[in-house]
N, CA, C and O of each residue as an XYZ file, in Angstrom:
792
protein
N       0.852     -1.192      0.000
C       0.000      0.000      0.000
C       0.888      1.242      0.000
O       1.794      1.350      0.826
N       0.606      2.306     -1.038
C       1.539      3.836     -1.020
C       0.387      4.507     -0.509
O      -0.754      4.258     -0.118
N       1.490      5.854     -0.747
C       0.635      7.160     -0.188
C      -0.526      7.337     -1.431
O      -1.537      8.015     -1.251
N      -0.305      6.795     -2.420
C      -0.965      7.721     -3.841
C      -2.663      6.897     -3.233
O      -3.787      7.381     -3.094
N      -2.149      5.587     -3.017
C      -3.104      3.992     -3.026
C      -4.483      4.857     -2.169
O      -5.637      4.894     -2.596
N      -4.054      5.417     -1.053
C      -5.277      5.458      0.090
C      -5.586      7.135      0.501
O      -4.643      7.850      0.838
N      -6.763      7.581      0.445
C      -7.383      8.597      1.051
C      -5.745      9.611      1.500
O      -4.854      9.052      2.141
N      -5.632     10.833      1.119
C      -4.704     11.538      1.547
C      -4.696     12.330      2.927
O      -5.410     13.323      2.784
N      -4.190     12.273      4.141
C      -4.564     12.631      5.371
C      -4.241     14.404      5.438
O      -4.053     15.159      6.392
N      -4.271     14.563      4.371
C      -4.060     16.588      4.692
C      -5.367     16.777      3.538
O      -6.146     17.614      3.993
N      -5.866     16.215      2.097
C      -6.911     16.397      1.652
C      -7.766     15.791      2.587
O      -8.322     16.679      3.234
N      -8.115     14.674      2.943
C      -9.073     13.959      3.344
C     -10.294     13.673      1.490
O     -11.494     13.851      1.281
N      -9.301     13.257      0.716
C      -9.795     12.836     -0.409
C      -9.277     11.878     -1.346
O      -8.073     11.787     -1.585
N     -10.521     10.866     -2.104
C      -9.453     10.155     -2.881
C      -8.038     10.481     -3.870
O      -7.962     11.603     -4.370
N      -7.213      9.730     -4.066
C      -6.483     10.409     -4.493
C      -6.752     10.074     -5.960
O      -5.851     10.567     -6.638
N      -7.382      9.616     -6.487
C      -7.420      9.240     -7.734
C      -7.110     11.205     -9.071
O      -6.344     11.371    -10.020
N      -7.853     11.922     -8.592
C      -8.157     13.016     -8.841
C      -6.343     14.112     -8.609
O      -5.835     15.028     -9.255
N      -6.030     13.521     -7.655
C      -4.728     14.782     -7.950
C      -4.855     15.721     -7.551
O      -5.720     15.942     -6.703
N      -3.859     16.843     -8.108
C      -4.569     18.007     -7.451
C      -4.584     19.059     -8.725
O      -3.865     20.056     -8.806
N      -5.350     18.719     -9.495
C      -5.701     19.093    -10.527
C      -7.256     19.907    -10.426
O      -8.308     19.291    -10.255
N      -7.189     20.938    -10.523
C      -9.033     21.941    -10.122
C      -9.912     21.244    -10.667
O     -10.653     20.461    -10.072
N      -9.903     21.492    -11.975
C     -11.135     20.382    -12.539
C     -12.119     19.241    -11.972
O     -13.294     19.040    -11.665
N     -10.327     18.372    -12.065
C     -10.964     17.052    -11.832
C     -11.177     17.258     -9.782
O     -12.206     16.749     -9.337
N     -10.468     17.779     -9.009
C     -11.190     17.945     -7.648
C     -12.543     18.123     -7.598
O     -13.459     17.495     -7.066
N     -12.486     18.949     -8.154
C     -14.082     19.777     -8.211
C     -15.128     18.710     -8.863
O     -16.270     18.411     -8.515
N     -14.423     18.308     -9.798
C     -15.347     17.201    -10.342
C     -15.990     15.745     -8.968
O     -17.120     15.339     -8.693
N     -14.778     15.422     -8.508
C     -14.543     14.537     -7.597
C     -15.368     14.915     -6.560
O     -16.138     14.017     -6.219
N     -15.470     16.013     -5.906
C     -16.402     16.323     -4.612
C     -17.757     16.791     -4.898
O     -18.571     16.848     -3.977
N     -18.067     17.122     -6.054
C     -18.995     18.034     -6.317
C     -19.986     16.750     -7.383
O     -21.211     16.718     -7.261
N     -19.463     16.055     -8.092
C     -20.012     15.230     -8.735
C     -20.249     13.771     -8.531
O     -21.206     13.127     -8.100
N     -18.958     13.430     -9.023
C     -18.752     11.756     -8.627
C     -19.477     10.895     -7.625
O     -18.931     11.009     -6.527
N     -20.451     10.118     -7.602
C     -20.909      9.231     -6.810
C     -22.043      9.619     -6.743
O     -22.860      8.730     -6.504
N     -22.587     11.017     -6.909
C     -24.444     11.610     -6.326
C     -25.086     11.098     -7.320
O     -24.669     11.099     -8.478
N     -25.904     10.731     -7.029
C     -26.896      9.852     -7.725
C     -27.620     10.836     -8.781
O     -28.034     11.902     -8.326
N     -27.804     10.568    -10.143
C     -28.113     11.040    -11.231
C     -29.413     10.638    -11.673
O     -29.402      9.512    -12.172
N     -30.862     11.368    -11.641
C     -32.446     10.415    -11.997
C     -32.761     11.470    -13.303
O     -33.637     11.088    -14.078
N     -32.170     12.633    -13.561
C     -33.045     13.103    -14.487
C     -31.790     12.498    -15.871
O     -30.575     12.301    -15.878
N     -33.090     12.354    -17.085
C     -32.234     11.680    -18.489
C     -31.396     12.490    -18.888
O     -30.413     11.943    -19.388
N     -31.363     14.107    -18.868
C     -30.564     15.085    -19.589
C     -29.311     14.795    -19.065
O     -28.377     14.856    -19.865
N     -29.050     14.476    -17.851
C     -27.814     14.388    -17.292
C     -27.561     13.254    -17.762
O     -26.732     13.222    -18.672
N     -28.025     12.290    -17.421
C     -28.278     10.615    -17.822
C     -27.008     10.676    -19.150
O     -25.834     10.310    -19.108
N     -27.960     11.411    -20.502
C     -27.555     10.995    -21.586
C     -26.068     12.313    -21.386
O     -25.090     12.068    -22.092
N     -26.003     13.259    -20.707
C     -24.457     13.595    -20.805
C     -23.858     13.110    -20.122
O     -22.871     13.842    -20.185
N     -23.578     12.264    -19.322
C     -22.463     11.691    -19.007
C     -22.587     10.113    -20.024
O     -21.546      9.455    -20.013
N     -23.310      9.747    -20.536
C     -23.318      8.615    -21.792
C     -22.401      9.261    -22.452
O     -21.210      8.997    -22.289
N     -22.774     10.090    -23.192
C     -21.746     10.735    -24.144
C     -20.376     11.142    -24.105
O     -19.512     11.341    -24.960
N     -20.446     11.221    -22.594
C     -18.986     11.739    -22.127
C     -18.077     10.398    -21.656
O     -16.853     10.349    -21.534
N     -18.772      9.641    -21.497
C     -18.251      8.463    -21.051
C     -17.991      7.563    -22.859
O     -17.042      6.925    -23.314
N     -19.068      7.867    -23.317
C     -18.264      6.855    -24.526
C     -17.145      7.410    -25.051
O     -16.103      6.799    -25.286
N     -17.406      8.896    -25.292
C     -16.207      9.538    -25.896
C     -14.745      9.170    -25.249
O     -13.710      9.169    -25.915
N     -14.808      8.895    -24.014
C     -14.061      8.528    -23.150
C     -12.916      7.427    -23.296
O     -11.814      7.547    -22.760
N     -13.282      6.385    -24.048
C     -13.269      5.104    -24.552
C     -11.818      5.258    -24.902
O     -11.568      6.040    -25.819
N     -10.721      4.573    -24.257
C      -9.297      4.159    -24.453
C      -8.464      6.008    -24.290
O      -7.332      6.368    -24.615
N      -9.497      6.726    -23.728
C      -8.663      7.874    -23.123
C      -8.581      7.825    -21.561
O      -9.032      6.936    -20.838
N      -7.880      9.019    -21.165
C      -7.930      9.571    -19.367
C      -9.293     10.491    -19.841
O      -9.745     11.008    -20.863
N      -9.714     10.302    -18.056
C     -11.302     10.879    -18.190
C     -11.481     12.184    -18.347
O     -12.430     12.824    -18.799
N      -9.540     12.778    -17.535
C      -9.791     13.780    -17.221
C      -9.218     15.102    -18.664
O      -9.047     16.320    -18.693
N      -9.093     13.926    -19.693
C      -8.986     14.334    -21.515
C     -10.268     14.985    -21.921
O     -10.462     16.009    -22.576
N     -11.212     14.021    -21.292
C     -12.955     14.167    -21.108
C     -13.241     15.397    -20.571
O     -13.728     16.268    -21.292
N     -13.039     15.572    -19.558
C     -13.447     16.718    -18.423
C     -13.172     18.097    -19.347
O     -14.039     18.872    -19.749
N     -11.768     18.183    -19.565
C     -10.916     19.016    -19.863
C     -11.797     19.738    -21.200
O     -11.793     20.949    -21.425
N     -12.533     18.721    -22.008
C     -13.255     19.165    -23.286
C     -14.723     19.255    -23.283
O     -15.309     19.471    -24.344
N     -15.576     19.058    -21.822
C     -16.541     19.200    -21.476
C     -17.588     20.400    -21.924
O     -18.779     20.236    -22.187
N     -16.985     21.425    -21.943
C     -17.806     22.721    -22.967
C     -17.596     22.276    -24.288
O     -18.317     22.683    -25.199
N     -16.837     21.617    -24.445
C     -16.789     21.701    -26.179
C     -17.677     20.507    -26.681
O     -18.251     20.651    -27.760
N     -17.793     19.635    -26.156
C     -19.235     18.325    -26.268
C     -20.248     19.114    -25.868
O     -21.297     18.808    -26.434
N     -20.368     20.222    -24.933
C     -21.879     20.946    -24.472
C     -22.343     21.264    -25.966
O     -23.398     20.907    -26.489
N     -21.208     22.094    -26.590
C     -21.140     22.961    -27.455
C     -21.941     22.057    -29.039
O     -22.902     22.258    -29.782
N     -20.868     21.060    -28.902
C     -20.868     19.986    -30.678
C     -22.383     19.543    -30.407
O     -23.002     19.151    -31.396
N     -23.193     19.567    -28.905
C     -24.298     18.760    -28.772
C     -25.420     19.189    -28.396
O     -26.162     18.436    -27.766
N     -25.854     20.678    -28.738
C     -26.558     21.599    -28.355
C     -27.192     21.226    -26.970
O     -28.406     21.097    -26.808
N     -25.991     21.022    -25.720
C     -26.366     21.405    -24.810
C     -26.819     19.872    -24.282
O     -27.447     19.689    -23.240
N     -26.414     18.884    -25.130
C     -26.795     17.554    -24.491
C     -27.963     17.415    -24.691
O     -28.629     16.757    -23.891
N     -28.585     18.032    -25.889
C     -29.880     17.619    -26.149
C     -30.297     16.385    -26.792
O     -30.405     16.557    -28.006
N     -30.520     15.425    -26.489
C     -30.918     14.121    -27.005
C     -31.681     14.013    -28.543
O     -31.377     13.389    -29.559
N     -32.814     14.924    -28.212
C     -33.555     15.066    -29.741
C     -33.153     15.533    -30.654
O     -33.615     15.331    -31.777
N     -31.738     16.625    -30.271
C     -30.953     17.317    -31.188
C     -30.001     16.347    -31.734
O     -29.799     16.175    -32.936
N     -29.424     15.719    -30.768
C     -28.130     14.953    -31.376
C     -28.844     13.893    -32.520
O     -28.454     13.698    -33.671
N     -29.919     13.322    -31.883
C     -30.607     12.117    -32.487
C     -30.893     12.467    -33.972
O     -30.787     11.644    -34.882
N     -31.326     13.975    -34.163
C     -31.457     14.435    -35.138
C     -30.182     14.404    -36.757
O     -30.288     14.187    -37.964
N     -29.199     14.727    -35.887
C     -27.769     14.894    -36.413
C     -27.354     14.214    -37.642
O     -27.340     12.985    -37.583
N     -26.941     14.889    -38.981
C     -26.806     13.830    -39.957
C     -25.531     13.619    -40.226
O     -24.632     13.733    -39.394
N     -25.398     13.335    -41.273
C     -23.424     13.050    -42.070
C     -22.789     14.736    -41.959
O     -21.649     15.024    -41.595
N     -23.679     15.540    -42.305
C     -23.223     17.119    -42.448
C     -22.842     17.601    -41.190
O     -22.145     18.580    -40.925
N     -23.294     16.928    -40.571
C     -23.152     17.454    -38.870
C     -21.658     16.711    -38.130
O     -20.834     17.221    -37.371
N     -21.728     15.446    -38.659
C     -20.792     14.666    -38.418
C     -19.601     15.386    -39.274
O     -18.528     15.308    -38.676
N     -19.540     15.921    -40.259
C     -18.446     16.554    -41.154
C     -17.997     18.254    -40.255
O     -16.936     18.807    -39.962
N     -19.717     18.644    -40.050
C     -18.676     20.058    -39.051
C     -18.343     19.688    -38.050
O     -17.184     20.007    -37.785
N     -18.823     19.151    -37.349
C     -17.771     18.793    -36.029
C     -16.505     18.178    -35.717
O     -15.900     18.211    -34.645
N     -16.027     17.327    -37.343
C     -15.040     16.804    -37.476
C     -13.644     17.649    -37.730
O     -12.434     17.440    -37.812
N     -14.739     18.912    -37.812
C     -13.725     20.384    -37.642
C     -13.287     21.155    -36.808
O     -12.334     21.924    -36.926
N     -14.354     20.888    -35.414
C     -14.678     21.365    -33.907
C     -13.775     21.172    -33.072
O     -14.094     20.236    -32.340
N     -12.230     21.846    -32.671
C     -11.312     20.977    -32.195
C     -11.631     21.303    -30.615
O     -10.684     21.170    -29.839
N     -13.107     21.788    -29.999
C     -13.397     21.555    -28.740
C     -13.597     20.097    -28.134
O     -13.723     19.937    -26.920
N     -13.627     18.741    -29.299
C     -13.717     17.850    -28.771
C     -12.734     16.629    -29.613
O     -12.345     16.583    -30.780
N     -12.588     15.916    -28.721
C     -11.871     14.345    -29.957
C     -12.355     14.628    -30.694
O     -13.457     15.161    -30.568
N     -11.870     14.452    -31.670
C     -12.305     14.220    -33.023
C     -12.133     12.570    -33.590
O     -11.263     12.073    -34.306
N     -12.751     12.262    -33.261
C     -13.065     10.601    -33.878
C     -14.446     10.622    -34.479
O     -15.537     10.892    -33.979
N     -14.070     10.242    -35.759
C     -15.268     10.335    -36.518
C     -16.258      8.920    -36.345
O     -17.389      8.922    -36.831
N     -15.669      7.603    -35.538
C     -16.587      6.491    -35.217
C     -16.855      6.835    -33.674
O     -17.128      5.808    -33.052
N     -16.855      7.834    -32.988
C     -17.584      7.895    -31.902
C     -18.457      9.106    -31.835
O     -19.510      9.242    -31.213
N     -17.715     10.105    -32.720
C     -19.058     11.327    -33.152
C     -20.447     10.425    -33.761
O     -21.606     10.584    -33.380
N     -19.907      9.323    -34.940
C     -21.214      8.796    -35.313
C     -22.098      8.040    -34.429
O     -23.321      8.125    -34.548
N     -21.481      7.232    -33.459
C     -22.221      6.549    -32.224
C     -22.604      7.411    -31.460
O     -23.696      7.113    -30.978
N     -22.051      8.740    -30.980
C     -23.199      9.586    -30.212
C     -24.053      9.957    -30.642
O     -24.762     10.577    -29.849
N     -24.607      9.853    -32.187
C     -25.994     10.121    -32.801
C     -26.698      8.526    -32.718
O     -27.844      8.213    -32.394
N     -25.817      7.870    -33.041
C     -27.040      6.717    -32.848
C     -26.630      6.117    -31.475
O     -26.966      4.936    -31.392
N     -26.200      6.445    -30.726
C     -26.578      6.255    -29.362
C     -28.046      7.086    -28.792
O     -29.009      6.692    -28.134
N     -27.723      8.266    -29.331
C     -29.049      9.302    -28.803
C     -30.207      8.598    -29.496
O     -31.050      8.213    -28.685
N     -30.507      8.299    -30.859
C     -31.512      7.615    -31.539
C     -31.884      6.144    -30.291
O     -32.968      6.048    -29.715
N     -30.856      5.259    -30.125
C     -31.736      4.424    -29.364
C     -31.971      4.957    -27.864
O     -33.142      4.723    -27.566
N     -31.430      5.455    -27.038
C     -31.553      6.092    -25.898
C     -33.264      6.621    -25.665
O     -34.082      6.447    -24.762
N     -33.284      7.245    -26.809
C     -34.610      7.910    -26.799
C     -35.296      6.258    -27.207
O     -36.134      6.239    -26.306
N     -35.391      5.608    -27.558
C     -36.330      4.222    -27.818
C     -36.140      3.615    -26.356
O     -37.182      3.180    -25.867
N     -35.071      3.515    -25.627
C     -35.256      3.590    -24.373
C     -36.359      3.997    -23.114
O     -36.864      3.345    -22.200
N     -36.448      5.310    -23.526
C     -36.841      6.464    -23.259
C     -38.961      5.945    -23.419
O     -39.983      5.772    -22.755
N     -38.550      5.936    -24.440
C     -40.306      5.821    -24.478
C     -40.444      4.097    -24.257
O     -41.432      3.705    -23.635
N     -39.560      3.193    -24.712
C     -40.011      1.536    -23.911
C     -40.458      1.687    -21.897
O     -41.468      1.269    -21.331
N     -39.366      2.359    -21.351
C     -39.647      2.384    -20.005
C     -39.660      3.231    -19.542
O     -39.164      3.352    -18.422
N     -40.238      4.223    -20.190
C     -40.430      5.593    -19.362
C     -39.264      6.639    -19.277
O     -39.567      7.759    -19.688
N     -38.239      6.505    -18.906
C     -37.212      7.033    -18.559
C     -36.111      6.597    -18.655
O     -36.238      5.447    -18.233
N     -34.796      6.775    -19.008
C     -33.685      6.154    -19.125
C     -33.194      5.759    -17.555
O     -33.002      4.546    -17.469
N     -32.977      6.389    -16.460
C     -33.357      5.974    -14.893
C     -33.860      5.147    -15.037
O     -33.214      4.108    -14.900
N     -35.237      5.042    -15.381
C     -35.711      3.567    -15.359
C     -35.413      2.422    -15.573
O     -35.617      1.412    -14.899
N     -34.601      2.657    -17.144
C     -33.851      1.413    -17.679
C     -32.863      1.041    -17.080
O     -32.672     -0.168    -17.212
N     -31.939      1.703    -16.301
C     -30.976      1.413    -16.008
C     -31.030      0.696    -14.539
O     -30.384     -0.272    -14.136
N     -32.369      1.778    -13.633
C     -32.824      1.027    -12.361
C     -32.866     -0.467    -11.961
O     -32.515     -1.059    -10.940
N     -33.544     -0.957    -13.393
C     -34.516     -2.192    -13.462
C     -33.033     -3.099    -13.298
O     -33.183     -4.156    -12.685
N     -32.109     -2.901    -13.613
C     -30.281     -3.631    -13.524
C     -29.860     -3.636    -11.895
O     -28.748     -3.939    -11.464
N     -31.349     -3.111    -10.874
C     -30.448     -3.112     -9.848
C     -31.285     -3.707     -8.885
O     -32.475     -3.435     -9.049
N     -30.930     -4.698     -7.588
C     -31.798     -5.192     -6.797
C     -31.413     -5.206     -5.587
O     -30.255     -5.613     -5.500
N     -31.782     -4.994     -4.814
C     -31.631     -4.685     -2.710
C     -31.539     -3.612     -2.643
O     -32.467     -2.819     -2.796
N     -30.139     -3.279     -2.343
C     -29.615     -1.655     -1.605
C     -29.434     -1.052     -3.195
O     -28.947     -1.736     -4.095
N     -29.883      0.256     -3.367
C     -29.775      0.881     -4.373
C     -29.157      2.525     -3.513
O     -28.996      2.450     -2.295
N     -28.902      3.687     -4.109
C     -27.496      3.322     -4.523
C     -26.414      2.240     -4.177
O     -26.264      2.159     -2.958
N     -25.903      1.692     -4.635
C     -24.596      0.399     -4.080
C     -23.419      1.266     -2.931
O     -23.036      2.336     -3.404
N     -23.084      1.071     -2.131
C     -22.059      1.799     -1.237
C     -20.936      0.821     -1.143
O     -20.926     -0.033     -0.256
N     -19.985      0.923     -2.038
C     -19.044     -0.069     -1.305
C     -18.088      0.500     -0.694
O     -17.931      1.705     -0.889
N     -17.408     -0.043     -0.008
C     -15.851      0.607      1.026
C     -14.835      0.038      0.915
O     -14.501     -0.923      1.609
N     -13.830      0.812     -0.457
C     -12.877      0.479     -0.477
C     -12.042      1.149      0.050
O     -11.949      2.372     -0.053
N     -11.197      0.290      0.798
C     -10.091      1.180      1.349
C      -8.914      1.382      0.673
O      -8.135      1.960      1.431
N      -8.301      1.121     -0.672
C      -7.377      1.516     -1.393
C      -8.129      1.614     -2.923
O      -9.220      1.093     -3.155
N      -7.501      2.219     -3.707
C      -7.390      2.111     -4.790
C      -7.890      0.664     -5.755
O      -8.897      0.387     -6.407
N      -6.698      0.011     -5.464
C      -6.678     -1.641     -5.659
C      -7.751     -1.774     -4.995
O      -7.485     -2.959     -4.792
N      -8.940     -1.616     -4.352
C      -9.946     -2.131     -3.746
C     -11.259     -2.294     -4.808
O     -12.094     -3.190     -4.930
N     -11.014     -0.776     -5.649
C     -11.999     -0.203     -6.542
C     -12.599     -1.163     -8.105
O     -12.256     -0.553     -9.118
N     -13.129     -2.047     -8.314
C     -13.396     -2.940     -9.251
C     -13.699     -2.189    -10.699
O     -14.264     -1.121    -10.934
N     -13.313     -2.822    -11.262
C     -13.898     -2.164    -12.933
C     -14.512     -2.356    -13.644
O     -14.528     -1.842    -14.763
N     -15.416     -3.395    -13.087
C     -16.742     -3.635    -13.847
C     -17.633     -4.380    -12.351
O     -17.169     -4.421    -11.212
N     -18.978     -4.900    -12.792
C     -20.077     -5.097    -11.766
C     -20.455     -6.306    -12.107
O     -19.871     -6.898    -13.015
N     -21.336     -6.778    -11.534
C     -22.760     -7.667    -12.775
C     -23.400     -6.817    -13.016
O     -24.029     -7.157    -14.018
N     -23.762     -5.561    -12.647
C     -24.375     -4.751    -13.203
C     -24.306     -4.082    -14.389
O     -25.130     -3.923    -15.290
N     -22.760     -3.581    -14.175
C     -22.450     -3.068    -15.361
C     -22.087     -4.294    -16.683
O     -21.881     -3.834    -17.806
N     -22.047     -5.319    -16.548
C     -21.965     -6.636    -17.093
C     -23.335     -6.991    -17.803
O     -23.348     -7.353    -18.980
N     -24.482     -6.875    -17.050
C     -25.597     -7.057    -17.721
C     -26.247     -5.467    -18.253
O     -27.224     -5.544    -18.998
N     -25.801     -4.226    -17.940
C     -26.001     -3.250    -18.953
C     -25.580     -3.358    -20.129
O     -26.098     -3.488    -21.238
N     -24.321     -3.268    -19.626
C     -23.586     -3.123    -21.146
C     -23.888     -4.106    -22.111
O     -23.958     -3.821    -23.306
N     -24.090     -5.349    -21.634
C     -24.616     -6.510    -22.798
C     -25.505     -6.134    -23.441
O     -25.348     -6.090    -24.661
N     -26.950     -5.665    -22.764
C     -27.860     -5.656    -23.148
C     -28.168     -4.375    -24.024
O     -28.896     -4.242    -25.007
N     -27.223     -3.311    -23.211
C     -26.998     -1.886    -24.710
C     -26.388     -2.049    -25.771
O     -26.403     -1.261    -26.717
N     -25.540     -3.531    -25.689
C     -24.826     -3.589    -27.068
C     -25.802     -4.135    -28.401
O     -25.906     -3.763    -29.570
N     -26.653     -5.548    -27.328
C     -27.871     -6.278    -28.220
C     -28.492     -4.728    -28.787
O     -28.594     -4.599    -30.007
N     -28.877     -3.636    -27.941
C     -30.113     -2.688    -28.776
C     -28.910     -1.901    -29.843
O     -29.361     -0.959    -30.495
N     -27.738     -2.169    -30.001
C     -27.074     -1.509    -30.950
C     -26.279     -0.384    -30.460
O     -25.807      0.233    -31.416
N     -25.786      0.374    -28.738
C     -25.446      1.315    -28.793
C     -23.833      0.729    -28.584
O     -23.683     -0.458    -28.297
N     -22.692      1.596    -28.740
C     -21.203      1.439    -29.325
C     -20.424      2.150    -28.317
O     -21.161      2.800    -27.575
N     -19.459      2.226    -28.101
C     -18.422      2.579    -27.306
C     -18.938      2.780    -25.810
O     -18.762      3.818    -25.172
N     -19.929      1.079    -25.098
C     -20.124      1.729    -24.183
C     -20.015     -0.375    -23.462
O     -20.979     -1.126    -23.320
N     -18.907     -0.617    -23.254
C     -18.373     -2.288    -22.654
C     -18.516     -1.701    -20.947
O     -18.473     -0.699    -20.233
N     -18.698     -3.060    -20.963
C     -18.799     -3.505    -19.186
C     -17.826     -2.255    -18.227
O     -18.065     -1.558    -17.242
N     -16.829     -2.420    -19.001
C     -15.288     -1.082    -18.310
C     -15.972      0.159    -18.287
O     -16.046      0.642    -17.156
N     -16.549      0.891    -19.291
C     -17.100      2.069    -19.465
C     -18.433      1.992    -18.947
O     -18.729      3.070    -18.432
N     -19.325      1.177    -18.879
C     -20.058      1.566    -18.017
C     -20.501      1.479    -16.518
O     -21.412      2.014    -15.886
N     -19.517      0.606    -16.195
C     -19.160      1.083    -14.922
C     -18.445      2.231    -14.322
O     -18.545      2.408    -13.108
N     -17.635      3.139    -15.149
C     -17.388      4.708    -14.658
C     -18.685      5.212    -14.923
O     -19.331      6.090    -14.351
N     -18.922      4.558    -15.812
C     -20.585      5.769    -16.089
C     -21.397      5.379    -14.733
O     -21.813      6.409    -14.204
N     -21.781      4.105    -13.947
C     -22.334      4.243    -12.955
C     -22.212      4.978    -11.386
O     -22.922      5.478    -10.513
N     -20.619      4.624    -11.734
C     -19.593      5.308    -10.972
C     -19.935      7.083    -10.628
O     -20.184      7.686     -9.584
N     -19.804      7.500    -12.022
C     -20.189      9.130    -12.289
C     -21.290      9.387    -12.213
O     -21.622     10.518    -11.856
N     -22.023      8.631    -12.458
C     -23.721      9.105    -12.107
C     -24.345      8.530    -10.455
O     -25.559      8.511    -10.251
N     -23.755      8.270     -9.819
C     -23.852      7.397     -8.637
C     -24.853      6.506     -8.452
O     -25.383      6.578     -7.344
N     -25.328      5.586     -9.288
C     -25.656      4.405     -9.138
C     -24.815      3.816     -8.348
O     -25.638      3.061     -7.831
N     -23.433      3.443     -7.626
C     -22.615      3.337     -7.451
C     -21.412      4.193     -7.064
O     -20.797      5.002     -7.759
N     -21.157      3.719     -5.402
C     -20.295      4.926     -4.990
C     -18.999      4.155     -4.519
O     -19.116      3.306     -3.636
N     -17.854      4.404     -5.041
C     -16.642      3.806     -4.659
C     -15.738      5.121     -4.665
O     -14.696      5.268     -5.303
N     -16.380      6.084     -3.788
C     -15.577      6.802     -2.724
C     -14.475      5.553     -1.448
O     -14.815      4.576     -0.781
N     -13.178      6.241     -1.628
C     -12.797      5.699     -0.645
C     -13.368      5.629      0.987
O     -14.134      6.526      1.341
N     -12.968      4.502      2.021
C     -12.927      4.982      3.047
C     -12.678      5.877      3.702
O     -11.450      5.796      3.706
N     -12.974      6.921      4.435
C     -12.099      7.927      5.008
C     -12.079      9.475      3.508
O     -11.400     10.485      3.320
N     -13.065      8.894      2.908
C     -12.840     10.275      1.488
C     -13.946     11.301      2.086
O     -15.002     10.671      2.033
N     -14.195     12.550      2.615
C     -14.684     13.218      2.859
C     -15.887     13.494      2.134
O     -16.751     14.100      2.768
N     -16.166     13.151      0.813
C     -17.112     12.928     -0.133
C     -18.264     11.388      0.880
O     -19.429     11.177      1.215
N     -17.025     10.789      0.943
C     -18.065      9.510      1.228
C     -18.951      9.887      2.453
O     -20.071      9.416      2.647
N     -18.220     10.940      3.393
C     -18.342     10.876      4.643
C     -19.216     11.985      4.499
O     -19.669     12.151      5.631
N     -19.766     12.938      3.653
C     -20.753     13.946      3.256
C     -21.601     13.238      2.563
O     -22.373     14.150      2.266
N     -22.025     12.350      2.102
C     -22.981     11.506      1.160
C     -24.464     12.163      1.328
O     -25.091     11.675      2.268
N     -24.907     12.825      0.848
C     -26.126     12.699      0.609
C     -26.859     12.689     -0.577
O     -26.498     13.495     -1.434
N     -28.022     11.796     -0.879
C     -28.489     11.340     -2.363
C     -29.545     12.347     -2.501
O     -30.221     12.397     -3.528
């Protein structure tokens, strides 16, 4: 076990985050609180697929500029989105530019919204993946404690791949549960954990 591994005793925070503003701020202010409305829902989807074989905090860092390419995380907008759209943004250097995950955030938004009207709510869909204690609280006390996938996120991700959505495996959507707090793997002793309220 290092110093980096466990809760820092002068932050009283995980250390995963650094001491980087962003991502702190991100870390205390975001990470783990439980997420029910879809607008948020589907931006951190988006931010999380984009995410896919990067650091998150590559993600974070370009967060206005996905607000920007996605009028604001609008679902009906993106869903809307054609090849022309996919061509200006491939110009937009507020975000990656990968032209096979710009195209999966339009047809991610297209099935999301079929989501959306099958069970009501995307919350919903994702709820129905969970049984006993909801939010999940686990207590890890290091780093190495923190798992990278679930059965949860194991039977999401399967079942978003069957409806067709892309850059979003068992690995990625477990940060996505992670970030939306379905799931809280705040350390022991992380001042976040120890402020929890849903």
């Amino acid at each position: 076990m290092t110093g980096i591994d466990i809760v820092s005793k002068e932050l009283n925070r995980c250390p995963w985050c650094g001491d980087d503003p962003l991502y702190v701020k991100y870390h205390d202010e975001e990470w783990r609180r439980l997420v029910t409305d879809d607008h948020t829902l589907f931006e951190f989807l988006t931010l999380e697929s984009a995410q896919a074989g990067l650091a998150w905090i590559t993600i974070l860092r370009k967060r206005e500029g996905y607000r920007e390419a996605s009028h604001n995380f609008d679902v009906e907008k993106v869903a809307a989105m054609t090849e022309d759209d996919v061509e200006r943004i491939m110009k937009f250097d507020g975000i990656v530019r990968n032209r096979r995950k710009i195209q999966s955030a339009i047809s991610n938004a297209q099935l999301f919204i079929e989501i959306q009207k099958e069970f009501g709510s995307f919350f919903n869909y994702l709820r129905s993946f969970f049984h006993g204690d909801f939010p999940i609280v686990n207590h890890p006390a290091t780093m190495a404690d923190i798992p990278v996938t679930s059965p949860e996120s194991d039977a999401i991700a399967k079942d978003m791949k069957k409806r067709g959505f892309k850059f979003f495996g068992s690995t990625i959507c477990y940060a996505y549960l992670q970030a939306t707090g379905f799931v809280d793997d705040h350390l022991d002793g992380c001042r976040a954990k120890q402020n929890a309220t849903n």
